[in-house]
MIDO-404241 format. One line per 8 residues: number of its first residue (from 1); their letters; for each residue x, y, z of N, C-alpha, C, CB. Coordinates in steps of 0.1 Angstrom, whole numbers. Glycine has a CB too. Example, Ala and Ser with C-alpha at 12.3 -4.5 7.8 and 13.67 -1.06 7.14 Angstrom:
# MIDO-404241
1> AS> 132 -57 78 123 -45 78 132 -33 78 113 -45 90; 128 -22 71 137 -11 71 129 0 79 141 -6 57
***
This chain:
# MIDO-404241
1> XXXXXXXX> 175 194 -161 161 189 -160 159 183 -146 158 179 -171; 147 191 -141 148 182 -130 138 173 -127 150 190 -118; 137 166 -115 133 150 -114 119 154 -113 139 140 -99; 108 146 -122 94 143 -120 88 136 -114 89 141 -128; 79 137 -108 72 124 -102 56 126 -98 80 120 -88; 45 114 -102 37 112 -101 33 105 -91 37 110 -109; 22 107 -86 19 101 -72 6 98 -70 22 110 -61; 0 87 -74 -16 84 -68 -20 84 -55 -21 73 -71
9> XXXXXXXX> -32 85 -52 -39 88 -41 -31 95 -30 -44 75 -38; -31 109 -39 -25 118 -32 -27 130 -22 -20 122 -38; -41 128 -24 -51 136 -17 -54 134 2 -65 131 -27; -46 125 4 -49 120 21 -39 109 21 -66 114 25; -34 110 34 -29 96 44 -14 99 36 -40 76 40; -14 82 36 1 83 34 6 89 19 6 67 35; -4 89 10 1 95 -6 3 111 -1 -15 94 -22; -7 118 3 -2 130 7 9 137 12 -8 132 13
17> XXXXXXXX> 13 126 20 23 128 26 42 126 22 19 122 35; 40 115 13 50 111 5 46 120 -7 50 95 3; 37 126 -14 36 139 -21 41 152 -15 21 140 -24; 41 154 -5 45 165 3 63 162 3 35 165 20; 65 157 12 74 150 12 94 145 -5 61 142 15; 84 148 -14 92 148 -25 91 162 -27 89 138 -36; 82 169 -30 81 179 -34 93 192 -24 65 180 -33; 90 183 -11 101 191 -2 116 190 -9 101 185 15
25> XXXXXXXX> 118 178 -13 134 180 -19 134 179 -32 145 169 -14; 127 189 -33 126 195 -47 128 189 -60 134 202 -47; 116 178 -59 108 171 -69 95 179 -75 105 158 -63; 94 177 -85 84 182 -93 73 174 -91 88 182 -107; 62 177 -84 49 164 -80 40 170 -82 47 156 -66; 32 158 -94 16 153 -99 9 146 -90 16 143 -111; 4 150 -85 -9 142 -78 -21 136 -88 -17 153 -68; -22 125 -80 -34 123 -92 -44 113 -80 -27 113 -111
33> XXXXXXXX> -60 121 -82 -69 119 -71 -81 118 -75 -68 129 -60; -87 119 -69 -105 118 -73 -107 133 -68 -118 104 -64; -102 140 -52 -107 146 -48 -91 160 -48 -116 138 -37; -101 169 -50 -86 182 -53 -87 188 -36 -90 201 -69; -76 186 -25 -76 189 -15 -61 194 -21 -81 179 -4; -61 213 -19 -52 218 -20 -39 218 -16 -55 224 -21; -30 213 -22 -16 213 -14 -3 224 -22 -10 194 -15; 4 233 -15 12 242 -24 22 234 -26 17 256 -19
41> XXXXXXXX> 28 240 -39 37 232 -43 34 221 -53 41 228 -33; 22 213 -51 21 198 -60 4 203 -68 20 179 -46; 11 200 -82 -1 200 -90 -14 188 -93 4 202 -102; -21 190 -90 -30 183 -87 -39 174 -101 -38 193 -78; -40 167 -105 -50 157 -112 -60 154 -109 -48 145 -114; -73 156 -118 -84 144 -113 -89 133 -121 -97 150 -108; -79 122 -113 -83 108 -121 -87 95 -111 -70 104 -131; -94 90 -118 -99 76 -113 -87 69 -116 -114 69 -120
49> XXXXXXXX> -81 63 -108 -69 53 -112 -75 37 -121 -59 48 -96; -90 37 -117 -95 26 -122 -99 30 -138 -106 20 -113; -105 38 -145 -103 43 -155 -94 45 -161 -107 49 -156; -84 33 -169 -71 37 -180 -72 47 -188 -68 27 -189; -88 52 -197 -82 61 -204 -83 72 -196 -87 64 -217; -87 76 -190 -85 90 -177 -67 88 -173 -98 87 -157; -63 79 -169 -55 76 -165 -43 76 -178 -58 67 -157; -41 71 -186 -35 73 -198 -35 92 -204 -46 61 -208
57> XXXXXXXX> -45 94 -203 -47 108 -205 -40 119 -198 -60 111 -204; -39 113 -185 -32 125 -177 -19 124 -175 -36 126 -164; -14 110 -172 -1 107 -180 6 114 -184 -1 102 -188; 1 113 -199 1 119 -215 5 130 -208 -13 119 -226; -8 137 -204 -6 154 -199 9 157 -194 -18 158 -184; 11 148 -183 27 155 -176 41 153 -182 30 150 -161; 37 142 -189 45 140 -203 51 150 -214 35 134 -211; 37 156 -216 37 171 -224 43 183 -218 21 176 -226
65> XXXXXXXX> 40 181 -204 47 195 -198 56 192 -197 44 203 -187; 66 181 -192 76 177 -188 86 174 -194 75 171 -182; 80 169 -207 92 159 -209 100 147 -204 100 164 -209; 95 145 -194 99 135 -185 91 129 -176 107 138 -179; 94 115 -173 84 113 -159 92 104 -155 66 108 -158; 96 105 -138 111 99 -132 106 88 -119 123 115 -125; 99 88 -118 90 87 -105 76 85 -107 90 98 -96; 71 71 -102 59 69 -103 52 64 -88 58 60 -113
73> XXXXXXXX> 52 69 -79 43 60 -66 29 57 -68 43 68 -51; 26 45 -65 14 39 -67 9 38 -51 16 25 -76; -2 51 -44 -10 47 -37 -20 49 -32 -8 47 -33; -26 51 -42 -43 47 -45 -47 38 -38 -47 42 -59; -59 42 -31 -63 24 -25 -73 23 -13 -50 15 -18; -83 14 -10 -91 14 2 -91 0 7 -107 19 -1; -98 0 14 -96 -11 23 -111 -15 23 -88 -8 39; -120 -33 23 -133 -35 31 -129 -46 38 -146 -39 22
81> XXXXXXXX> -137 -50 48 -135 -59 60 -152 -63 59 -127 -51 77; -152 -79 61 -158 -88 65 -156 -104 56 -171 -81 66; -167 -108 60 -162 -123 62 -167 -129 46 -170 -132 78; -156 -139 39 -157 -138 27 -170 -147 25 -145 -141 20; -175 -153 25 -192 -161 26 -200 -148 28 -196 -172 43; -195 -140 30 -210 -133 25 -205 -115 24 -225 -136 39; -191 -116 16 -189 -107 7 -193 -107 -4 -181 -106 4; -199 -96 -8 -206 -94 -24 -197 -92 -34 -215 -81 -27
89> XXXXXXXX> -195 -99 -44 -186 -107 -56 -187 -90 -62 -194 -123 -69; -194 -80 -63 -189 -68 -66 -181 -60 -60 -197 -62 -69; -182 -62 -46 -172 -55 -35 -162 -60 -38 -175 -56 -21; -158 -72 -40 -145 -76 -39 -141 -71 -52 -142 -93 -36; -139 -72 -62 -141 -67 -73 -139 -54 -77 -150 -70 -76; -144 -46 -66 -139 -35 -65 -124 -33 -58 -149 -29 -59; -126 -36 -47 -111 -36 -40 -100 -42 -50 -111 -46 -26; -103 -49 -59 -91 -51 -66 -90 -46 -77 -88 -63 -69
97> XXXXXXXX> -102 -40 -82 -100 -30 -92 -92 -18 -86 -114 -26 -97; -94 -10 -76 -88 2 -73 -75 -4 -69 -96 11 -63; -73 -13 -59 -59 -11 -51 -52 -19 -63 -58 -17 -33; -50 -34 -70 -43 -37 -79 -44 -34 -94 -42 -46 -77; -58 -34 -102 -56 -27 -112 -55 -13 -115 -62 -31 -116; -62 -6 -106 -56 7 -101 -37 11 -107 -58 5 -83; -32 5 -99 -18 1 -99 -13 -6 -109 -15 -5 -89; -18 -13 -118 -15 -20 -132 -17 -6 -139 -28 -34 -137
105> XXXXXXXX> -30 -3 -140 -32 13 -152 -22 25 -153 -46 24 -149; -22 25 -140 -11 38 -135 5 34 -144 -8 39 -113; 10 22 -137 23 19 -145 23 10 -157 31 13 -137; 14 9 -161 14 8 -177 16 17 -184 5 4 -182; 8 30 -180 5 43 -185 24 50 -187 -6 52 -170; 32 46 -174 43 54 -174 54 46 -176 45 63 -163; 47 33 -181 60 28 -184 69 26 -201 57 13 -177; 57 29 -209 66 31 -225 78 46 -225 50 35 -241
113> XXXXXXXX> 72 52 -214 79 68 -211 98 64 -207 68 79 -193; 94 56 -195 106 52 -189 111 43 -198 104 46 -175; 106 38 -203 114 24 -215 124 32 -221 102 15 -230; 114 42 -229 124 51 -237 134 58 -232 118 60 -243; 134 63 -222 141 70 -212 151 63 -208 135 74 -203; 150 46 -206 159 40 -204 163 42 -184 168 46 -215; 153 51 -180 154 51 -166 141 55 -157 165 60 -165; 140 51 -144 126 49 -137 126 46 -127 118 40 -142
121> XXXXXXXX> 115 48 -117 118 40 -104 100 44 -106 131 47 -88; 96 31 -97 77 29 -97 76 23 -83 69 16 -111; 71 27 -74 72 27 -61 56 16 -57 74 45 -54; 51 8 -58 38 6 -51 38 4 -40 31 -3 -54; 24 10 -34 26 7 -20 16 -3 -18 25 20 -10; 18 -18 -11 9 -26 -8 10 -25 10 11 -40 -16; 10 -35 18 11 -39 31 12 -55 34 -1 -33 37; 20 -48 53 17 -57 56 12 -69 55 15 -54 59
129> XXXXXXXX> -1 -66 51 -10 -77 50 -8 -86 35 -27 -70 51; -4 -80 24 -1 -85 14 9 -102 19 7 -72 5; 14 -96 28 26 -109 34 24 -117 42 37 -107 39; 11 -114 50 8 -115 62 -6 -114 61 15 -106 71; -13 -125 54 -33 -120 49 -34 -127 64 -47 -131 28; -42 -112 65 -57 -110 78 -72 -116 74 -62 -92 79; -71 -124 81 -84 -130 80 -94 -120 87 -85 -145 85; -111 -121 78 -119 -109 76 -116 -98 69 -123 -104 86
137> XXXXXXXX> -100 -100 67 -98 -84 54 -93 -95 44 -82 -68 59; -99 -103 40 -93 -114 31 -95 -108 20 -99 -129 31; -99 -98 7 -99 -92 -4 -88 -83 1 -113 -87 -8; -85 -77 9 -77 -66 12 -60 -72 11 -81 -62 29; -61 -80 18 -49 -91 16 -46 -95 6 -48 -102 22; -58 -101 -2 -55 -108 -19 -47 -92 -28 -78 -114 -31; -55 -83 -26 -47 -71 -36 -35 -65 -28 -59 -58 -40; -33 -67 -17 -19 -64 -17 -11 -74 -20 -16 -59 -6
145> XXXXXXXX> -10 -87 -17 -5 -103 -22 1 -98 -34 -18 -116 -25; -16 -93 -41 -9 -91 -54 -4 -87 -63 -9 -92 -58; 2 -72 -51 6 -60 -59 21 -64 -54 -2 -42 -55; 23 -73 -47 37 -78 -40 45 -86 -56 32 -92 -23; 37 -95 -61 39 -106 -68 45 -93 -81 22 -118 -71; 31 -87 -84 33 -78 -96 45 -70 -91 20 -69 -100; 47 -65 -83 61 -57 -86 79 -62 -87 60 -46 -75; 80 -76 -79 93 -85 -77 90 -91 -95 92 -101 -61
153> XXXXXXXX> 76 -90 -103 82 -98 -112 86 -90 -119 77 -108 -117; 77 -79 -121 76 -66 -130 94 -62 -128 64 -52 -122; 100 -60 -119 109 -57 -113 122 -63 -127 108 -64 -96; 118 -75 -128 129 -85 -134 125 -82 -150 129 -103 -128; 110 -77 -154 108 -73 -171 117 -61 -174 91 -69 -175; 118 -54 -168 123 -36 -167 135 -34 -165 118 -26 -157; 140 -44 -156 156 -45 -152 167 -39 -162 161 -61 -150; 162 -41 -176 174 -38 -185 173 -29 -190 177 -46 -195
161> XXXXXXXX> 165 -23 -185 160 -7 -196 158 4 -182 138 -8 -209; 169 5 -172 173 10 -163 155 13 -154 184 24 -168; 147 6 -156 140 11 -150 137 -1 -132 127 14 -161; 136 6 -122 134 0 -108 122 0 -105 139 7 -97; 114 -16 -93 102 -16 -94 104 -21 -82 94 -21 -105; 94 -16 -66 95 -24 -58 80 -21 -54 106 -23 -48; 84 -29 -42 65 -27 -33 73 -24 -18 50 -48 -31; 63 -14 -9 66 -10 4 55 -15 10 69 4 7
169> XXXXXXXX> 52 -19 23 43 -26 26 46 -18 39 43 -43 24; 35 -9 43 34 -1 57 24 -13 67 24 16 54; 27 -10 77 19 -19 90 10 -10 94 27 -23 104; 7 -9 105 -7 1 111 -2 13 108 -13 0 128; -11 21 106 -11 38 96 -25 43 110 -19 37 69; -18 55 117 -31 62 121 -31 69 110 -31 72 134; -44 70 101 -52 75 90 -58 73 89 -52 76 81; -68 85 80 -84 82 75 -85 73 69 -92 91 67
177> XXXXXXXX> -77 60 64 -78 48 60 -90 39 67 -66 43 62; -85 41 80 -98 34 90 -110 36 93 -97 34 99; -109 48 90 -123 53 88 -131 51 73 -122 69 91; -121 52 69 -131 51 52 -128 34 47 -123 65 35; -123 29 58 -127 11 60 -140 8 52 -131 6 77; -139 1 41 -159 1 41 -162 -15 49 -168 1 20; -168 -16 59 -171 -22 67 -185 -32 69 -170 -14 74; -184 -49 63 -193 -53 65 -197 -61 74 -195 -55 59
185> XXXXXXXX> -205 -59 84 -205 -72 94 -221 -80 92 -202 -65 113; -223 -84 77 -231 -94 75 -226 -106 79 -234 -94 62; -236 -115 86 -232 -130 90 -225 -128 105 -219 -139 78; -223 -119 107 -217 -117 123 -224 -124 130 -217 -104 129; -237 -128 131 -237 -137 141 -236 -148 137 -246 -137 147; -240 -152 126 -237 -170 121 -221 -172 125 -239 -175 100; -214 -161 124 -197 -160 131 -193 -164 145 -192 -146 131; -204 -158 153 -203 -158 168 -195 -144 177 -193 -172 170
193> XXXXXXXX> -199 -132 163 -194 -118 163 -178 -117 164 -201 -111 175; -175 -128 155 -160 -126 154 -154 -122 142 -154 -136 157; -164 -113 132 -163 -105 120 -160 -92 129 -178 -104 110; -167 -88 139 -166 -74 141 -156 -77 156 -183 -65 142; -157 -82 160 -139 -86 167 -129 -85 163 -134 -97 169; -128 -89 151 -115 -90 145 -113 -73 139 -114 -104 132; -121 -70 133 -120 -56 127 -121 -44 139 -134 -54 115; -123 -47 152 -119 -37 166 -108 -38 166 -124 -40 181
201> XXXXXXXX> -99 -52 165 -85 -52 170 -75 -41 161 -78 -68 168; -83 -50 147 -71 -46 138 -74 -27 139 -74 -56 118; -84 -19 136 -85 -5 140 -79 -2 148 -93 -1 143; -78 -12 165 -75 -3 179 -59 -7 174 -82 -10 198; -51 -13 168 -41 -14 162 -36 3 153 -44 -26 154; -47 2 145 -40 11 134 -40 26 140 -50 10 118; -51 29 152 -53 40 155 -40 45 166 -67 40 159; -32 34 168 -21 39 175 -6 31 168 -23 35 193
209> XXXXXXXX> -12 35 153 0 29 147 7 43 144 -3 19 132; 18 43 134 25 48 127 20 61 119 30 39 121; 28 72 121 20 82 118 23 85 98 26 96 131; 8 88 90 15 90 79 26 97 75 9 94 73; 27 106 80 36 115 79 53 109 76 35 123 92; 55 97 84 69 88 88 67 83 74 69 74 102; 57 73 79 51 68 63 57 73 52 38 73 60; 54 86 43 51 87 35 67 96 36 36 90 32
217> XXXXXXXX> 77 98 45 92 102 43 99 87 41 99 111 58; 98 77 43 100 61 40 100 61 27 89 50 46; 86 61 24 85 58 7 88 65 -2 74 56 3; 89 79 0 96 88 -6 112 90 -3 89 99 -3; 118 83 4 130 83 5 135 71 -8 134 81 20; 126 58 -5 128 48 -19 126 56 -28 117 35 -21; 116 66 -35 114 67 -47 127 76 -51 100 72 -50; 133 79 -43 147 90 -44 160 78 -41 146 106 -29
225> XXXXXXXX> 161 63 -35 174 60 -34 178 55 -47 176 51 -23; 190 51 -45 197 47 -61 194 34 -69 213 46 -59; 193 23 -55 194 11 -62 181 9 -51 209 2 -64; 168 -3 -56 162 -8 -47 158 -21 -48 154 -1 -45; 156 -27 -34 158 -48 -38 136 -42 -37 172 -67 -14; 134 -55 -41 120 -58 -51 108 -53 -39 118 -80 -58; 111 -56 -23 97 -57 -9 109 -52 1 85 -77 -4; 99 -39 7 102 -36 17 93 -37 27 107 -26 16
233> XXXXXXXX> 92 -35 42 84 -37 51 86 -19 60 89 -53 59; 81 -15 64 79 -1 71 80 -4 86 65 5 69; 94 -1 86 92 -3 103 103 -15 111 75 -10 106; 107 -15 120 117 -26 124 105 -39 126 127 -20 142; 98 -32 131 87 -44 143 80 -52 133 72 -35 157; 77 -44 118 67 -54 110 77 -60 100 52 -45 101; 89 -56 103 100 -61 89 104 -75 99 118 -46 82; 105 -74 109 105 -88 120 94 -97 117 102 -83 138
241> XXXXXXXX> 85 -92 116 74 -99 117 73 -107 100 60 -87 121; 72 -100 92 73 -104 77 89 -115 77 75 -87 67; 99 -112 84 109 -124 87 103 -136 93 122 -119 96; 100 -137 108 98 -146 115 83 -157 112 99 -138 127; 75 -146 102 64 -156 94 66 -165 85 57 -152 88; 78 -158 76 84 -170 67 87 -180 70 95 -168 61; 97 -178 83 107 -187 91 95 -201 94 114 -176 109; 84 -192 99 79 -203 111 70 -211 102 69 -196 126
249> XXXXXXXX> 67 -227 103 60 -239 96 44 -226 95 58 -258 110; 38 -226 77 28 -223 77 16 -224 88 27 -227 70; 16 -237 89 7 -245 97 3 -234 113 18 -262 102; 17 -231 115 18 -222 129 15 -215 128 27 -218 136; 24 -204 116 21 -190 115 9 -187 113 28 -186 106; -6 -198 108 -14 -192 105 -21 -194 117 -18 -195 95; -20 -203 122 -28 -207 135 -23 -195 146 -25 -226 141; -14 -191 148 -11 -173 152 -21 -164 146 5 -166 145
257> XXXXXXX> -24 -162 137 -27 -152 128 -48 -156 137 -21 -156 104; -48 -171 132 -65 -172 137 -61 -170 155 -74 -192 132; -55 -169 163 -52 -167 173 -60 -150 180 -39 -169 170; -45 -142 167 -49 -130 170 -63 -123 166 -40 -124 165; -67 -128 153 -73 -120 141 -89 -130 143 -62 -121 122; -90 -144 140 -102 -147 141 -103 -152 151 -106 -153 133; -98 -159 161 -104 -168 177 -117 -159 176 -92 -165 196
***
């Protein structure tokens, strides 16, 4: 029998690629998307990750063909930027619907499978920022925070029933991520236009970051190693960075952060 695996937001960026990517060493891969952008090799889904029974349903489906499901990456997800005073309580709401409950539905869905099975690996992908919250991407940060929290604890419920649970946290990604940013710069001037400052940096950042492609051979190398500890970081320079923040008095580290991100 060979290895299954399921992959949200697989349709672009880094899921595509870590979909591509498994399928190359000859893993069996579900995509599961909103949008069917054809890839050979990986069978494609169309599901809202925020809709459990869509999500439950499709599941089910690879369940049926398979017999198995060995592999779950969780990475579904968008990003909005601006300033939380005058974010709309539905926008935020959204962003945590898709990127963390998103990611709650998906591995709920595959986790009575693996229980039984007695074996599993569930890969989420949060960021950087989850460890490291960006001010003006402050909703962005809360749902990766707390896809960080959910997988080290999740990690320790599953432990005994051979199933593995971590979070990978990528840094700047050149991808259509940044582009499909949804972008508000309400209050920018009651700010002193340091809503839309801060969201130039962090872009002119991401557009000469790390290519998905690296990306998504990273996380797909986790969803294939044997044993895995609970948060990884992508990269020498941001796994430094995620060290030396811990290290340094809050107080500092953040006043860095309003340095870079809000001055």
């Amino acid at each position: 029998m060979g290895t299954v695996a399921i992959v949200t937001g697989g349709s672009s960026g880094i899921g595509r690629e870590t979909a591509r990517c498994l399928m190359e060493q000859g893993i069996t891969v579900y995509e599961f998307s909103r949008r069917d952008t054809k890839a050979v090799g990986i069978t494609h889904f169309s599901v809202d990750v925020t809709d459990e029974p869509s999500v439950q349903a499709a599941v089910q489906a690879v369940f049926e063909q398979e017999k198995h499901i060995d592999i779950l990456v969780n990475c579904a997800g968008f990003g909005i930027s601006g300033a939380v005073e005058f974010t709309e309580l539905q926008d935020a709401k959204r962003q945590l619907d898709v990127n963390f409950f998103g990611t709650v539905n998906c591995t709920k869905a595959v986790l009575p499978i693996m229980h039984r099975q007695r074996k599993g690996k569930i890969v989420c992908v949060s960021s950087v920022a989850g460890a490291i919250p960006i001010p003006f991407q402050t909703f962005y940060s809360v749902s990766k925070s707390a896809i960080n929290a959910y997988a080290t604890a999740l990690a320790n419920e599953v432990r005994p029933y051979g199933i593995q649970v971590c979070a990978v946290q990528p840094g700047d990604i050149a991808s259509g991520f940044t582009d499909a940013r949804a972008k508000s710069a309400a209050g920018d001037r009651e700010y002193g236009g340091r809503i839309s400052r801060s969201v130039r940096v962090m872009e002119k950042d991401e557009r000469s970051g790390m290519s998905p492609a690296q990306a998504g051979a990273y996380i797909a190398g986790l969803a294939l190693k044997k044993n895995v500890k609970p948060l990884y970081a992508i990269g020498a320079v941001y796994k430094l960075f995620c060290v030396i923040m811990r290290l340094l008095p809050c107080r500092f580290s953040n006043w860095l952060l309003y340095m870079i991100y809000a001055k």
